[in-house]
VOGU-3710 file (C-alpha; in Angstrom, 3 decimals, decimal comma):
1> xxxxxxxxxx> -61,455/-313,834/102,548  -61,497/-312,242/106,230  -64,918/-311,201/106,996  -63,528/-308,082/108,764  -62,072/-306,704/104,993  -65,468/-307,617/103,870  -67,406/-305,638/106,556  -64,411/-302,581/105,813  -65,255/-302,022/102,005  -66,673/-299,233/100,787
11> xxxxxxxxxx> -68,991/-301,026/98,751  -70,530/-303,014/101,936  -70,820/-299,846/103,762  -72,841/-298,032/101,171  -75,381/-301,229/101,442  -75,634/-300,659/105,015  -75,646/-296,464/104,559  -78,452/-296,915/102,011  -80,375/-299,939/103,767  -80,150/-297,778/107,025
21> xxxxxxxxxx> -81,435/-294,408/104,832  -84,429/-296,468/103,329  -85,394/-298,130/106,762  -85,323/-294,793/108,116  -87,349/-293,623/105,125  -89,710/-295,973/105,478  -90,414/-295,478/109,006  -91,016/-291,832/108,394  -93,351/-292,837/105,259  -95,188/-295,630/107,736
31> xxxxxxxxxx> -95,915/-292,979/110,282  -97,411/-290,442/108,227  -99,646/-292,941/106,443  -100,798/-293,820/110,194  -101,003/-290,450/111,150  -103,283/-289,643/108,259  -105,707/-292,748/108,499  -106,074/-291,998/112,323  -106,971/-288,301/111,244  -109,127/-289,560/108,865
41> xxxxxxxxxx> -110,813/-292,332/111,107  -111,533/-290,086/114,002  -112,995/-287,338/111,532  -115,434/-290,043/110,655  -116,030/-290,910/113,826  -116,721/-287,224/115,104  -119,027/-286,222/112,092  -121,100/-289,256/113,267  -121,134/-288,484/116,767  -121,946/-284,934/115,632
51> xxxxxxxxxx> -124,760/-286,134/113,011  -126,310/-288,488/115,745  -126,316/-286,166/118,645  -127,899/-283,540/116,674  -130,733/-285,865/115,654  -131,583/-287,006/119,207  -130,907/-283,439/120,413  -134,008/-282,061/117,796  -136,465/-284,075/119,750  -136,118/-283,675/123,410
61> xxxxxxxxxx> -139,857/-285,702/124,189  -138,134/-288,905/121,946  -134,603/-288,499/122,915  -135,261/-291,515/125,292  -136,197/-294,354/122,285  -133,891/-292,524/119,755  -130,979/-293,318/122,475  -132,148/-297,193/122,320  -132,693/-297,393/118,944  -129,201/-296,090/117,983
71> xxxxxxxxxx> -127,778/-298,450/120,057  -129,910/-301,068/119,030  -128,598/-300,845/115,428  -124,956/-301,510/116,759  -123,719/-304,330/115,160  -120,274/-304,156/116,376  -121,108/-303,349/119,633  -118,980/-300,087/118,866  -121,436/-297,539/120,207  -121,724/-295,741/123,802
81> xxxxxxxxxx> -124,183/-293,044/124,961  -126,284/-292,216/128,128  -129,246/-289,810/129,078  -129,041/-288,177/132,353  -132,101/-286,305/133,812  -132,010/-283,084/135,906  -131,109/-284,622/138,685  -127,900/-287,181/137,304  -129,924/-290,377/137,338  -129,510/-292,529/133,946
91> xxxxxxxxxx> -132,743/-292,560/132,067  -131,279/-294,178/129,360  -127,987/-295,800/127,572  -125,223/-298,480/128,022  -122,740/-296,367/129,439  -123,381/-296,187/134,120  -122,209/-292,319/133,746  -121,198/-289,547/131,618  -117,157/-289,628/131,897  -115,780/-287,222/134,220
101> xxxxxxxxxx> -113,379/-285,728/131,579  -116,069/-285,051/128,730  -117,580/-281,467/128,745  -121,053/-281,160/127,465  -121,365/-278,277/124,272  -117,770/-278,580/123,324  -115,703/-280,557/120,306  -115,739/-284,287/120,288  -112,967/-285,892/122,536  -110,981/-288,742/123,767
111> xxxxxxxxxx> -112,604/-290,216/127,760  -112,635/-293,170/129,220  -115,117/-294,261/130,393  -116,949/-298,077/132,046  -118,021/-300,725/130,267  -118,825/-304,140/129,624  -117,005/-307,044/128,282  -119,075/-310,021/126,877  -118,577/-311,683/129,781  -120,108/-309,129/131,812
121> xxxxxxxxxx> -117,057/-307,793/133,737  -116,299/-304,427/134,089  -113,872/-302,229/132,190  -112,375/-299,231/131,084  -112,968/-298,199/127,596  -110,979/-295,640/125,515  -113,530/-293,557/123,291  -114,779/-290,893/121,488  -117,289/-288,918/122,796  -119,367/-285,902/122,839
131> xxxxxxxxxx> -120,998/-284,115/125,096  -124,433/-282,141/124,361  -127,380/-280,437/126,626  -130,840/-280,663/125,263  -133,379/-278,350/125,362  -135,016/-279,619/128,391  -131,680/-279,219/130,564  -131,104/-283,152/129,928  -127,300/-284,217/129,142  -126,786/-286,680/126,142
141> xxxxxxxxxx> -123,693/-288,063/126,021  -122,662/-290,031/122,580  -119,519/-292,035/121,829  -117,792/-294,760/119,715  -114,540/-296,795/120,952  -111,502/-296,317/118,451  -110,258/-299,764/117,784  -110,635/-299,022/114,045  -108,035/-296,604/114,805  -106,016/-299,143/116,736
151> xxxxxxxxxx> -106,534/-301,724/114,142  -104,742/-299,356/111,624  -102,040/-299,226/113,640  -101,461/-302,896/114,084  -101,652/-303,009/110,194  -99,392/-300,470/109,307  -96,900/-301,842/111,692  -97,030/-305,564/110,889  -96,867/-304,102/107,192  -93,522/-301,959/108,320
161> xxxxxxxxxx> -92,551/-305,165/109,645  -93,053/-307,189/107,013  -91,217/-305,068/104,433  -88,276/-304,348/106,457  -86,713/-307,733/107,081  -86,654/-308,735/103,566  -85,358/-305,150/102,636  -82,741/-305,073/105,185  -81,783/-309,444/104,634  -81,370/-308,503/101,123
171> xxxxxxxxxx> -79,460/-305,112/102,055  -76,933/-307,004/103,731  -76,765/-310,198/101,230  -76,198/-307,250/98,467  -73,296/-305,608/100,520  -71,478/-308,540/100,974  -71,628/-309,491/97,363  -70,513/-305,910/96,247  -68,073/-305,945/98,583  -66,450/-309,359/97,946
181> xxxxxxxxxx> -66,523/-308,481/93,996  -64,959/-305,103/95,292  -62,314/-306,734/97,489  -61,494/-309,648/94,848  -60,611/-306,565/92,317  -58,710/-304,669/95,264  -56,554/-307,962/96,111  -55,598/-308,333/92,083  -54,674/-304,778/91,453  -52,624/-305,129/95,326
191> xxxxxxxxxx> -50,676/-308,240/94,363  -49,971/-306,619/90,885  -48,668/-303,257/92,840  -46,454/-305,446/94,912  -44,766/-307,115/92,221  -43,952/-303,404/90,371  -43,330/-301,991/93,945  -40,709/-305,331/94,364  -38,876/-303,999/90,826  -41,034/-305,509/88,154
201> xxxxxxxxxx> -41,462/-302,145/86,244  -42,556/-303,669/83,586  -45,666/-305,110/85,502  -49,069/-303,183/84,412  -52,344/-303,501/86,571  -54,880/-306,323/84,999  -57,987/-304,637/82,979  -61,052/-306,954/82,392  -62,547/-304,796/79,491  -65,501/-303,777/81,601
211> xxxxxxxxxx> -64,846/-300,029/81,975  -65,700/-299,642/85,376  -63,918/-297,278/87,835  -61,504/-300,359/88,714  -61,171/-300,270/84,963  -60,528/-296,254/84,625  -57,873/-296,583/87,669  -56,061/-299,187/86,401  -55,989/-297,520/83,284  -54,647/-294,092/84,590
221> xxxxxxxxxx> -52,078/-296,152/86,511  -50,485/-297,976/83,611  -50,021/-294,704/81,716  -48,342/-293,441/84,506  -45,709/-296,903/84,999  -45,299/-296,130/81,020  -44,212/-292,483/81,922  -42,254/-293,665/84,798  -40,634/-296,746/83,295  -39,787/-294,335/80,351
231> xxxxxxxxxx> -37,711/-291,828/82,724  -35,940/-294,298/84,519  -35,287/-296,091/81,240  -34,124/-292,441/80,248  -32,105/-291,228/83,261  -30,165/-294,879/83,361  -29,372/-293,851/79,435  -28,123/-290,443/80,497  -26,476/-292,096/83,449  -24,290/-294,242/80,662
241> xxxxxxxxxx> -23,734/-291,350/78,639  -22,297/-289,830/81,312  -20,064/-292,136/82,613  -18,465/-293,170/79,176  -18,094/-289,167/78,787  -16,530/-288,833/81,694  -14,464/-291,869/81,434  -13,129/-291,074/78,026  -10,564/-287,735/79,270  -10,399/-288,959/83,091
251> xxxxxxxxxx> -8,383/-292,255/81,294  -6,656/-289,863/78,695  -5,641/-287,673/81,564  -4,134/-290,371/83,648  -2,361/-292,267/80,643  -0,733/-288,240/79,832  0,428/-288,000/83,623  1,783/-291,676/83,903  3,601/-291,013/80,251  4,660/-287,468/81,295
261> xxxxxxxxxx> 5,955/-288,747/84,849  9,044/-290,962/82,963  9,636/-289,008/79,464  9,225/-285,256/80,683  12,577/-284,103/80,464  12,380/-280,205/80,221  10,321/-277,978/82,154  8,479/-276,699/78,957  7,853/-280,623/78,254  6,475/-280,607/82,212
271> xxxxxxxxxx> 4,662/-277,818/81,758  2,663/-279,125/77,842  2,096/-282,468/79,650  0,014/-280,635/83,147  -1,949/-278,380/80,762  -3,160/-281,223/78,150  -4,230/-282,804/81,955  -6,090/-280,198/82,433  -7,634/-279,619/79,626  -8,853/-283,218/79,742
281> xxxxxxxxxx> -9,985/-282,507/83,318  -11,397/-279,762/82,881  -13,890/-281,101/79,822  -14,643/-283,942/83,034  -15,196/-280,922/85,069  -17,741/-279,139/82,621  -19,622/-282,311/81,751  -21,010/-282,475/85,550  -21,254/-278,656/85,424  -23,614/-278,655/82,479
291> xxxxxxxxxx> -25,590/-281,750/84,218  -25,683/-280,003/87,464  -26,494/-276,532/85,804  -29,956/-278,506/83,856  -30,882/-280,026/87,170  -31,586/-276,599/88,237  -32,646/-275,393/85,099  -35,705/-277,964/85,473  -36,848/-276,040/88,590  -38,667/-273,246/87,536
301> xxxxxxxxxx> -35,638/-270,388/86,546  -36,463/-268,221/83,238  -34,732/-265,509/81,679  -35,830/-264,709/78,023  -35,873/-260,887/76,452  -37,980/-260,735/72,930  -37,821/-258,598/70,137  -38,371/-258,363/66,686  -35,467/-260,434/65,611  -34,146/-260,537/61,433
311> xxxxxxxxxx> -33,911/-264,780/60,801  -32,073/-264,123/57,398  -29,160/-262,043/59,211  -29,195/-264,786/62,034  -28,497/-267,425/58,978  -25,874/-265,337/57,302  -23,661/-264,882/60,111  -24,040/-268,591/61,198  -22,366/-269,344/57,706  -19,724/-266,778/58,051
321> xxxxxxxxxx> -19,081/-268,536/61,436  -18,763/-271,746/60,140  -17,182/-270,850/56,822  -13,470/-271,748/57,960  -14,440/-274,959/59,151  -16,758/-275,973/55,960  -13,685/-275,064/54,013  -11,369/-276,923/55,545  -13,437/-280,121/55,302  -14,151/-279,390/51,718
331> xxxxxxxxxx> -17,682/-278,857/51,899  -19,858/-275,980/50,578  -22,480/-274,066/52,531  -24,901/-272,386/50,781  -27,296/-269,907/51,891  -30,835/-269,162/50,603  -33,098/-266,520/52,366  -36,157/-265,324/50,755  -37,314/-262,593/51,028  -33,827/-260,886/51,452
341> xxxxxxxxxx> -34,956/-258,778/54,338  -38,091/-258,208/56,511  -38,042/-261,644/57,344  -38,380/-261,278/61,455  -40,530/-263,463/64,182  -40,494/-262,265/67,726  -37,680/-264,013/70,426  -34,532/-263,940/72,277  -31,666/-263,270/69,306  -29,012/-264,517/71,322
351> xxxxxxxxxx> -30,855/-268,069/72,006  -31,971/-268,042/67,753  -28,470/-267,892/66,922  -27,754/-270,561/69,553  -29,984/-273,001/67,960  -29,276/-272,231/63,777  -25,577/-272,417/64,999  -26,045/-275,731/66,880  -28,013/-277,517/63,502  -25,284/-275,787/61,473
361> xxxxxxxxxx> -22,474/-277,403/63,620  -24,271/-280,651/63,513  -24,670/-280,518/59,865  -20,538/-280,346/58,842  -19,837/-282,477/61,498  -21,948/-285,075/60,067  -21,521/-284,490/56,237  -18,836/-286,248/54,623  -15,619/-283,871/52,629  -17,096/-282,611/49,134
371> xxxxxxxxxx> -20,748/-282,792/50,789  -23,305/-279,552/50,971  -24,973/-278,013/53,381  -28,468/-275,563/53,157  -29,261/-272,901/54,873  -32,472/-271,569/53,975  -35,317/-269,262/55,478  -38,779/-269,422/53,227  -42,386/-268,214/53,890  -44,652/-271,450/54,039
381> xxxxxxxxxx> -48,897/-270,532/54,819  -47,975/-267,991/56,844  -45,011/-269,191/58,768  -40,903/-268,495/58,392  -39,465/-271,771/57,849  -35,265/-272,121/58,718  -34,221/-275,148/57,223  -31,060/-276,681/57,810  -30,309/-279,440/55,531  -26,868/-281,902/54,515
391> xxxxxxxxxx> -26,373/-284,797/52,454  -24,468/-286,722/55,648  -25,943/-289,789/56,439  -29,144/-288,639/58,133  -30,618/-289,265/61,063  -33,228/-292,932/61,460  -36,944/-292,019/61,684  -36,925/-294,394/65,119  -34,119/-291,670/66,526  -35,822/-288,340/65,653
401> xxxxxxxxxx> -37,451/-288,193/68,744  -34,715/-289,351/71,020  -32,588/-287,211/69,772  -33,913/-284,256/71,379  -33,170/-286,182/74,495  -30,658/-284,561/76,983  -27,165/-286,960/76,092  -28,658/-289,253/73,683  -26,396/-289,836/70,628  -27,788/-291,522/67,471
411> xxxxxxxxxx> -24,200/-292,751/67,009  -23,752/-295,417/69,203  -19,854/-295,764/69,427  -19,065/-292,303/70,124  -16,309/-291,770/67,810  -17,439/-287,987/67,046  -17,146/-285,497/69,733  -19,890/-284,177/71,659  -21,983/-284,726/74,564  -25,607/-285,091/73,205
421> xxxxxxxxxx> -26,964/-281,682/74,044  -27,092/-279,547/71,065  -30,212/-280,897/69,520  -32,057/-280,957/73,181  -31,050/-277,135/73,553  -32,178/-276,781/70,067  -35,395/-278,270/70,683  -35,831/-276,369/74,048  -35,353/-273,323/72,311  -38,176/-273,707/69,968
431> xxxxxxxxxx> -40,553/-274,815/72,650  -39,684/-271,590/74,423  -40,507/-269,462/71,493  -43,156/-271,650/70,303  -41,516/-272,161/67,103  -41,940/-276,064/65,358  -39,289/-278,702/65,311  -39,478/-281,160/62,573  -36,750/-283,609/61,977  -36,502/-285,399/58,378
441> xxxxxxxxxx> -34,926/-286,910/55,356  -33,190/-284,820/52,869  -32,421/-287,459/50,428  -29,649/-288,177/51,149  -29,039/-286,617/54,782  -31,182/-285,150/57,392  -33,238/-281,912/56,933  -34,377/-279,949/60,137  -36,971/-277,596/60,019  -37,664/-274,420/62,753
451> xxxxxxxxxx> -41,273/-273,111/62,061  -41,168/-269,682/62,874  -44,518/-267,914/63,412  -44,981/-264,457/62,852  -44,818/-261,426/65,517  -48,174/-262,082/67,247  -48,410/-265,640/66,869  -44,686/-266,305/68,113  -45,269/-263,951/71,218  -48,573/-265,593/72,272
461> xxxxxxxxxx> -47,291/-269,059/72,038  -44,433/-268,113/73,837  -46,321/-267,245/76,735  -48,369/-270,684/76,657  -44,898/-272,200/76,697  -43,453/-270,201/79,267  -43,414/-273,408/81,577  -40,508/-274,717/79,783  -38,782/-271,507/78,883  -36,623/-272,355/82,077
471> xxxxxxxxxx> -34,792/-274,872/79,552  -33,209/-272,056/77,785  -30,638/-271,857/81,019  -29,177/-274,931/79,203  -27,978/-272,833/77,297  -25,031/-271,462/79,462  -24,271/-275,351/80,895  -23,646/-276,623/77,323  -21,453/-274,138/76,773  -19,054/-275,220/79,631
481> xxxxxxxxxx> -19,231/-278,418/78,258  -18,304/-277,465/74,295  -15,586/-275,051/75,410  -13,706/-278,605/76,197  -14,090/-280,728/73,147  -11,985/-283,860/72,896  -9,702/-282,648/70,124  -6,714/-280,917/69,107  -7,586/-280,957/65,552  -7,387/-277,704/63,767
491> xxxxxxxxxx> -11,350/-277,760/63,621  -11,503/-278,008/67,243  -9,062/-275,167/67,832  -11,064/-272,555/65,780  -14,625/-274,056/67,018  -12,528/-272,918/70,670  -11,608/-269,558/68,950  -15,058/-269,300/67,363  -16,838/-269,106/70,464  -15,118/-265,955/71,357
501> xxxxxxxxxx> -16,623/-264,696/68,095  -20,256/-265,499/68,732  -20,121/-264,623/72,520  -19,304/-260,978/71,219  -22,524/-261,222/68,591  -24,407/-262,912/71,406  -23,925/-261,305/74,473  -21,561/-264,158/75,938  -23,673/-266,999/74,827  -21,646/-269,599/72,727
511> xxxxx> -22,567/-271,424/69,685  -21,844/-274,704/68,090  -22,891/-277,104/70,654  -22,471/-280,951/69,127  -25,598/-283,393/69,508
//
């Protein structure tokens, strides 16, 4: 491991920010613990000088012998004082003259003054003194040196010594080891980003159970590869939808044109033979339209009106739609809504219909001839409940959720027309108005559910959904893309003729989009 990574992690620098903060700390806490035992020691020392001089100073005819008897008593050899006479000859004392700088009646001081080592040289002496005038016009000059004061400060800083090495050795040994546990966790969760940055999308970040912050990022990250690897996994199934839709009438096109180009023999035969190409290219044509068109839709457009809207007339007129086509396949469509009227939530009509005529479509395209289909619209705690139900062949529980996927199909080989959008426009609908989408078995068949709440409840969840009301655009794309079905069945035809009917009930929206 390079020592200059281990000197650059965050962890190693926060040892040496802290270790520097405490040393600092302690310096400050050092000096004022000085500060205050030197305050303390020379308060001493001048209530003594103070006491002493005051004793002397009350006998002027014994001043003299109390002078040599307080120095006498010295021990430590700590003690200075002199007694001048009028005329500033020593009469007494250890000390060859007052000092220069002490002033006589005034606070005790720092002078310096002459003395004498033990070997009897000469010297200059730091002490405290004080300065008095007897009664008698005699000066009396008391002091005591301050190496008591000095000798604290020698202590204090060998102490400061002494506990800042160890505190700043063990500083640094602790950096290093944070930081080299710190860098070995960087370098795993770096060689695992390389191998998902080198296309291993499957890779995930390493978690050692310890719930740390390495643990907590690592975390965060793999939900987000989940997310990610579940898009791409998403967009490369749309991209295969695609391309088989498109492939499907670009190859029926071309083998029309190559037939048409040696059998056409009348103008009228010319003429059948470029419009079936164009239909074909122009159901090519609105499958990249309607994939363009939700591109946009994704980035933020909205356009939704609500009103009081009547669910029970939205059913019936879905099943009058529809009616032709149910009847030609043989199968009966029954509608059930309870109550008969008063039965309204608040949304966009148009878009309602949209979705009810989608799940309709979806439900005779997918039963079989003789089969039923429900239409119903209940009250359930509160709630309008549309239920659109057949006894087709239903949809698996592992598909209910992908199926409100832009272009998946739960039918894998295609055979049915369609592009894979209805049930996403269905769904995108219902988050818009807040309604529920619930997908399940009908025994035999599938059974979808819109959970309609009531006025206020509809229009407040709307607006908490109104970051994906933008979908509702999708709207308008998937009906480029059904106005082209792959057919020229007779069902196909009036599906083409029926969405001239709804886009006069709906404003120009069209219904019957396949899933």
């Amino acid at each position: 491991m390079p020592r200059l990574d281990l000197f650059r992690t965050t962890a190693f620098r926060w040892a040496m920010a802290f270790a520097a903060a405490f040393t600092g700390l302690s310096i400050v806490l050092f000096a004022f613990v000085y500060w205050q035992t030197a305050h303390y020691e020379r308060a001493q020392m001048d209530t003594m000088l103070r006491h002493e001089a005051t004793l002397i100073a009350n006998d002027p005819a014994g001043a003299n012998g109390a002078l040599r008897t307080w120095l006498r008593d010295d021990a430590h050899n700590v003690r200075y004082g002199i007694l001048v006479g009028h005329d500033g000859v020593p009469q007494a004392g250890n000390m060859p003259s007052v000092p220069k700088d002490l002033w006589p009646d005034t606070q005790p001081q720092s002078v310096t003054t002459e003395a004498h080592d033990p070997d009897g040289d000469q010297r200059a002496e730091r002490i405290r003194a004080l300065g008095l005038k007897l009664a008698d016009g005699r000066t009396l000059a008391l002091g005591s040196d301050t190496d008591a004061v000095e000798h604290v400060s020698v202590v204090i800083l060998r102490a400061l010594g002494l506990g800042l090495g160890p505190m700043v050795a063990l500083s640094l040994l602790g950096g290093a080891v944070l930081g080299r546990r710190a860098l070995g966790r960087v370098t795993i969760l770096s060689h695992a980003i390389s191998e998902i940055r080198e296309g291993r999308l499957s890779g995930r970040l390493p978690i050692t159970g310890r719930r740390d912050e390495f643990d907590r990022l690592a975390v965060d990250i793999n939900a987000m590869m989940d997310e990610i690897e579940r898009l791409l996994e998403e967009v490369r199934s749309v991209g295969d939808s695609i391309a088989h839709d498109l492939r499907t009438p670009l190859t029926r096109a071309r083998t029309r044109l190559e037939r048409s180009r040696n059998a056409v023999t009348t103008p009228a035969e010319f003429a059948a033979a470029i419009d079936e190409a164009l239909g074909w290219l122009d159901q090519t044509f609105a499958v990249i339209t309607a994939v363009l068109r939700i591109g946009e839709i994704e980035h933020g457009r909205r356009r939704a009106a609500f009103q009081p809207v009547d669910l029970g007339q939205i059913l019936v007129e879905a099943a009058e739609l529809y009616d032709p086509v149910a009847e030609e396949r043989e199968i009966t469509v029954r509608v059930d809504v309870e109550p008969a009227s008063g039965a309204t939530a608040m949304g966009d009509r148009d878009l309602l219909f949209e979705a009810v005529a989608n799940l309709l479509d979806n439900a005779i395209k997918f039963t079989p001839r003789h089969g039923h289909v429900l239409l119903s619209l209940v009250e359930r705690d509160g709630s309008l409940v549309v239920t659109v139900a057949d006894d087709g062949p239903g949809i698996a529980e592992a598909d209910r959720k992908r199926v409100l996927e832009r272009f998946y199909r739960a039918e894998r080989s295609r055979q049915r027309e369609g592009v894979g959008l209805g049930l996403s426009l269905v769904a995108a609908i219902a988050t818009l108005h807040g309604f529920g989408l619930t997908i399940g078995d009908h025994h035999p068949g599938c059974r979808v559910e819109l959970t309609c709440r009531d006025l206020t409840d509809s229009l407040s969840l709307a607006g908490e959904h109104s970051d994906t009301a933008s979908k509702i655009e999708a709207v308008d794309a998937a009906r480029d893309v059904s106005a082209f079905r792959s057919s020229s069945s007779p069902q196909q035809m009036f599906r083409a003729s029926a969405g001239g009917a709804v886009a006069s009930k709906t404003s120009g929206k069209r219904a019957g989009l396949n899933s």
